[in-house]
C-alpha positions as CSV (number, residue, x, y, z in Angstrom):
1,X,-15.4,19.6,-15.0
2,X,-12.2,20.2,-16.2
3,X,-9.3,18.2,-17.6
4,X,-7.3,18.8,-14.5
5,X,-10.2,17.6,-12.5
6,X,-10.7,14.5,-15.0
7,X,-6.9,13.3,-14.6
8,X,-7.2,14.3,-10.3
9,X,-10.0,12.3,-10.2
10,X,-8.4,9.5,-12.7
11,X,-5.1,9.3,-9.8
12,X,-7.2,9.5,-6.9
13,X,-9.1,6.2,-8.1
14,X,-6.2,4.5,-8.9
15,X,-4.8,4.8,-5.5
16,X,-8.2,3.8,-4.1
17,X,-7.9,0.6,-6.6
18,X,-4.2,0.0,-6.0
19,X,-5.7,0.1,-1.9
20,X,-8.3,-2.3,-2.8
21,X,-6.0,-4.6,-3.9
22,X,-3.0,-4.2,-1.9
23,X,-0.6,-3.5,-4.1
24,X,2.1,-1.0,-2.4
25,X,4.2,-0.3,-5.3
26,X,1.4,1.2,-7.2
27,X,-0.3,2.5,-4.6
28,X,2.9,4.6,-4.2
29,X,3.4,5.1,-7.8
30,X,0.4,7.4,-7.5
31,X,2.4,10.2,-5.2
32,X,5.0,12.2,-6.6
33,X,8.4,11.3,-5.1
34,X,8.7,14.3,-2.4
35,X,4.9,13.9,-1.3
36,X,3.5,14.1,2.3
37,X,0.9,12.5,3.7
38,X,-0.6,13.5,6.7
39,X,-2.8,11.7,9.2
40,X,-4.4,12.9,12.4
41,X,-4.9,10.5,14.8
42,X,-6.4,12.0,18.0
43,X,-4.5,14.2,19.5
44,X,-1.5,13.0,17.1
45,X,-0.7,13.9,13.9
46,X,0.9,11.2,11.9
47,X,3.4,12.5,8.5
48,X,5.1,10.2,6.3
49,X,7.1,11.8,3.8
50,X,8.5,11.0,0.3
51,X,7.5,8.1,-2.2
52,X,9.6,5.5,-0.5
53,X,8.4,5.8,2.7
54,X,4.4,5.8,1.9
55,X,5.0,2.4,-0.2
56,X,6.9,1.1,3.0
57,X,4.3,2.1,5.5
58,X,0.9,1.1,3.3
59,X,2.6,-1.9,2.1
60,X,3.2,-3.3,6.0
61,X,-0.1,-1.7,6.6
62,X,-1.3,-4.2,3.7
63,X,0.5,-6.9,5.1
64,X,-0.9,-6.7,8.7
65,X,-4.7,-5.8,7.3
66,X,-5.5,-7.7,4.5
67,X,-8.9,-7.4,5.3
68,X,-9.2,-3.6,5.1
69,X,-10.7,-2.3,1.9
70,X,-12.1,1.3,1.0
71,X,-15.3,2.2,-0.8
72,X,-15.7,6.2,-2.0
73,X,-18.9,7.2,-0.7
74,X,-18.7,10.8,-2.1
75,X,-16.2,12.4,-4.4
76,X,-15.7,16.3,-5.0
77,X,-13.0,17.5,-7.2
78,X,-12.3,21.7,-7.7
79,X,-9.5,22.8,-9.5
80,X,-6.8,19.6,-8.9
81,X,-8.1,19.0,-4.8
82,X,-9.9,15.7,-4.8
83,X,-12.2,15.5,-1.1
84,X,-12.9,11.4,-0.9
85,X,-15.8,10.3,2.0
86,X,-14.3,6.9,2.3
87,X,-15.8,3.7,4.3
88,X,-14.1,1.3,5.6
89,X,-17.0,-2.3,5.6
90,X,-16.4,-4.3,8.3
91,X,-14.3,-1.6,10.6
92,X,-17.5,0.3,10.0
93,X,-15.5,3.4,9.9
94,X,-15.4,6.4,7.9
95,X,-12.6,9.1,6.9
96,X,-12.3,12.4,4.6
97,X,-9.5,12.1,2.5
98,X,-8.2,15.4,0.9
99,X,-5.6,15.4,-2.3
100,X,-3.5,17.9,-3.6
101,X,-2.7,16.5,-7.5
102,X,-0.2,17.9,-9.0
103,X,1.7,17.3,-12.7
104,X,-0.8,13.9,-12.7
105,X,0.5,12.7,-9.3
106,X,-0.5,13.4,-5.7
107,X,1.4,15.3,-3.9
108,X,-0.2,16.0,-1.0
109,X,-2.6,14.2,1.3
110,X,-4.6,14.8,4.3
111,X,-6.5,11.8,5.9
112,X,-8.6,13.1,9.0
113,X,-8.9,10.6,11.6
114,X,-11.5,7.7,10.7
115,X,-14.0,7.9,13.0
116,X,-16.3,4.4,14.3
117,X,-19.5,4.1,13.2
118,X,-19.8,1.1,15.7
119,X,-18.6,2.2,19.1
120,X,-16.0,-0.2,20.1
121,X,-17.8,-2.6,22.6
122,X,-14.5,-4.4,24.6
123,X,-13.9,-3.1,28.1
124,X,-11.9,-1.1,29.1
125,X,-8.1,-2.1,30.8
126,X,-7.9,-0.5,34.5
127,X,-4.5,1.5,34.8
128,X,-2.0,-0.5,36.1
């Protein structure tokens, strides 16, 4: 491994930690100030752009779901692109998380939807 993996791989976990703990302004601290991240959702893609904005929408995110926490079930790093298997306990759900790290901070992320590993068991509304 290289040191440019070492210092991805150092970034990645502290936005994982900063996650873990719910702690928006360092979670943010961890993306470069003109990063994207991007979210797909379904059929919808979800982008929030720029420093500001990511502490803003995890920390509200951390606000409403205090609960939610994030164990890293499988890391790969290659050349300063971190791939994260992440599970969520008690959403039983999973996600790949992909980082672009660049000069020590992220500036790109890609979060493919999380997917259930407990279908969701409530029935479903009749269309009005």
């Amino acid at each position: 491994m290289t040191d440019t993996d070492d210092l991805a791989i150092a970034i990645v976990q502290r936005q994982a930690d900063a996650w873990n703990a719910k702690d928006a302004d360092l979670f943010a601290a961890c993306y470069t100030e003109d990063a994207v991240v991007r979210s797909t959702v379904g059929d919808d893609e979800l982008v929030i752009a720029g420093r500001e904005a990511i502490r803003a929408s995890y920390g509200e995110r951390f606000r409403n779901h205090p609960e939610l926490r994030v164990v890293i079930e499988h890391r790969h790093c290659h050349e300063g692109l971190v791939t994260d298997l992440e599970y969520f306990p008690g959403r039983e759900m999973r996600a790949t998380a992909i980082f672009r790290v660049r000069g020590g901070l992220i500036d790109r992320a890609w979060i493919h939807a999380a997917q259930r590993l407990i279908p969701d068991t409530a029935p479903a509304q009749a269309p009005a």
